[in-house]
C-alpha positions in Angstrom: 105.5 99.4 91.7 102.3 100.4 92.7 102.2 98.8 96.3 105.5 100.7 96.8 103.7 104.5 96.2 101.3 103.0 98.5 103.6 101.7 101.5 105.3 105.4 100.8 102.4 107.9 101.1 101.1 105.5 104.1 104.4 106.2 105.7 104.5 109.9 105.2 100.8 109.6 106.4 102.3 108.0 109.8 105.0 110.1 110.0 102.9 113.3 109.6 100.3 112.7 112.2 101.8 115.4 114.3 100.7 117.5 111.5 97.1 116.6 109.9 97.1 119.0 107.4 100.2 117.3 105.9 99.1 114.0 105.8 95.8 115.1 104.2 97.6 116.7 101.5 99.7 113.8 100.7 97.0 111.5 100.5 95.0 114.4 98.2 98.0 114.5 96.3 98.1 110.4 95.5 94.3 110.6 95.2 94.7 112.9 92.3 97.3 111.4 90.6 95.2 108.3 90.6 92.7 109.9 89.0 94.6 111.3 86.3 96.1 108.3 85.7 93.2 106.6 85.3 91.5 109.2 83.0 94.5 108.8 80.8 94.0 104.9 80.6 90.4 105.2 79.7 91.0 107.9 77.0 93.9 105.3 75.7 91.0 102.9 75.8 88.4 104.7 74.6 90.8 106.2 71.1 91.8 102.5 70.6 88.5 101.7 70.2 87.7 104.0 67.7 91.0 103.3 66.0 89.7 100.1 65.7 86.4 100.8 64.2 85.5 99.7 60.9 84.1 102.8 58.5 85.4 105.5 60.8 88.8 107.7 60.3 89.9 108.4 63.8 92.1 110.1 62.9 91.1 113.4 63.6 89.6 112.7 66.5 90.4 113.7 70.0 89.5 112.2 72.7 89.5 113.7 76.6 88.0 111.5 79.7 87.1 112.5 83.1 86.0 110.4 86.0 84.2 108.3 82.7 82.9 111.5 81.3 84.1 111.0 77.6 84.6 114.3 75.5 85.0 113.4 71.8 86.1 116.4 70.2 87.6 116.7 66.1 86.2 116.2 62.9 85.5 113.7 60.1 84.9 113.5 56.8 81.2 112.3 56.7 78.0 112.3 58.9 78.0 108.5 59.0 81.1 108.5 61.2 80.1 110.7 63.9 77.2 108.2 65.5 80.4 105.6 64.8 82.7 107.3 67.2 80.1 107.7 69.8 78.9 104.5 69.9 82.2 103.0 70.0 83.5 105.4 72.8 79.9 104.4 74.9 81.0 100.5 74.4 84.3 100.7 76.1 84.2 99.9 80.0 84.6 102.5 82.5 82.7 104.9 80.0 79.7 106.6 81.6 78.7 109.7 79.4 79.7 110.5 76.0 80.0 114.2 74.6 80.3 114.8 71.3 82.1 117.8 69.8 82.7 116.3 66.6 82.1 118.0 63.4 82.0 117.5 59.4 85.1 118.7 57.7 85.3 120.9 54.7 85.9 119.8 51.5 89.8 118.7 50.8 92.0 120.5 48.3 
């Protein structure tokens, strides 16, 4: 499917040439979407690793990636899991930077 999107936008490219700005937009547009789409896989990626991580409740955890900038954000219920989740999240490919937002949660009821 994905050499189809491709032979589409390099059509509309073609077809636009009269108009520059057109065909610049569309291939902005599929640029973008790329990215997006592959910022969604690596957050997948990157929550499936800590999901995965012995001693650590991912739970609560949420995870938000940019162009391999990794944003953990959430909280846990001990200090030993917070260097967890970051190390897991820094070991999963495509992950270039780790921020980490996480923080201790109160005491349950």
């Amino acid at each position: 499917m994905g050499a189809l999107i491709g032979a589409s936008a390099g059509a509309f490219a073609q077809s636009g040439a009269a108009s520059a700005g057109g065909a610049t937009t569309a291939a902005d547009a599929t640029s973008v979407k790329a990215r997006k789409a592959a910022d969604r896989k690596l957050a997948r990626r990157v929550s499936t690793a800590l999901a995965r991580t012995r001693g650590l409740n991912a739970a609560r955890i949420f995870v938000k990636a940019q162009s391999g900038h990794v944003t953990l954000s959430g909280s846990v219920s001990d200090n030993e899991q917070i260097p967890l989740a970051v190390e897991a999240a820094k070991q999963v490919v495509g992950v270039s930077s780790v921020e980490n937002f996480i923080h201790l949660s109160g005491p349950s009821l």
